[in-house]
N, C-alpha and C positions, 0 to 999 in steps of 0.2 A: 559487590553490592547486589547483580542482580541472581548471581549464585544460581542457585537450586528453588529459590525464593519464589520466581516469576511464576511459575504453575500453582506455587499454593497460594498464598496472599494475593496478588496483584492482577491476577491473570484477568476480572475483566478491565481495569486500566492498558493492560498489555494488548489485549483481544481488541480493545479499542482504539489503539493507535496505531496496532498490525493493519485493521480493516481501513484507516482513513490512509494509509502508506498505499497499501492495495490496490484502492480506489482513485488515488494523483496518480498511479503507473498507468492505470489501466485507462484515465483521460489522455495522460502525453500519448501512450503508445497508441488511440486514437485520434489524435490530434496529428501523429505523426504520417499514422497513414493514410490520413484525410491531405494532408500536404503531397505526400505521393502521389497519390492518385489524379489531385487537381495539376500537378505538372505536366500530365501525360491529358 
């Protein structure tokens, strides 16, 4: 399905739900080490 496809057609559909994946990591893993740091 998403073959060889994703760079020609779809890429900014793709490009836009790479960046919001991206951006939920990049909250937990601040999130996480905001819990770290308040433990200590």
């Amino acid at each position: 399905m998403m073959g060889g496809y994703g760079m020609m057609g779809g890429a900014g559909v793709f490009g836009l739900l790479f960046t919001i994946v991206v951006l939920v990591d990049l909250i937990l893993v601040g999130v996480w080490l905001w819990q770290q740091v308040s433990k200590k």
